[in-house]
C-alpha positions, 0 to 999 in steps of 0.5 A: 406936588411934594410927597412927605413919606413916613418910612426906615431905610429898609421900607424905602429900599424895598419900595424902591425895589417894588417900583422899579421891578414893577416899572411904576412911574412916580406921580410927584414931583419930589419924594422926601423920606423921613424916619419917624413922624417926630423928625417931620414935625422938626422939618415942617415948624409953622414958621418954616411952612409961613416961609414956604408960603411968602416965598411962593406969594411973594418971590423974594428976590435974596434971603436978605428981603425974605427976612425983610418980609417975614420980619425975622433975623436974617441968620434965623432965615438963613438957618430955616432956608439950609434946612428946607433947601437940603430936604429939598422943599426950596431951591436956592439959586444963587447970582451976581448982583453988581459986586454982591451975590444974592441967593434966589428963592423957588419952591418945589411944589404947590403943595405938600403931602404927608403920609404916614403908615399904620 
């Protein structure tokens, strides 16, 4: 499972603090901090979670053929790809194919959880 928290630097660090401390063990497989609700809504678009949701079902084996799947530009999925990648929601592995690499695709977890502080 991926966690998606809502939290600053200072929560995050302080937390973090907390936990080690307190010898907590992290349930999760990923933990992803964001700033602000506004800045998660940006990462997780309807478009970027359909992709999440092809790469998981149907295992493309390039961005060339996710793009085929999903019927968007390729420099659109490249683009979509980096960001999730970097957040780190998707794992690119890239491999030779004869003379050509080709970026493979895997998603971190089955699901996804918000949480968002009151």
């Amino acid at each position: 499972m991926v966690k998606i928290v809502i939290a600053d630097r200072k929560t995050v660090l302080r937390q973090t603090i907390w936990a080690v401390e307190h010898k907590i063990e992290q349930k999760e497989d990923l933990i992803i901090y964001i700033e602000s609700l506004e800045a998660a809504r940006k990462l997780l678009t309807p478009e970027r979670l359909k992709m999440l949701g092809v790469i998981k079902r149907e295992k493309p084996a390039s961005l060339y053929a996710l793009a085929k799947i999903m019927g968007k530009d390729f420099r659109a999925i490249h683009r979509d790809v980096g960001i999730m990648s970097d957040a780190g929601l998707i794992q690119k592995k890239t491999y030779r194919q004869g003379k050509r690499e080709r970026t493979g695709l895997g998603v971190r977890a089955k699901e996804i959880t918000l949480t968002v502080p009151i």
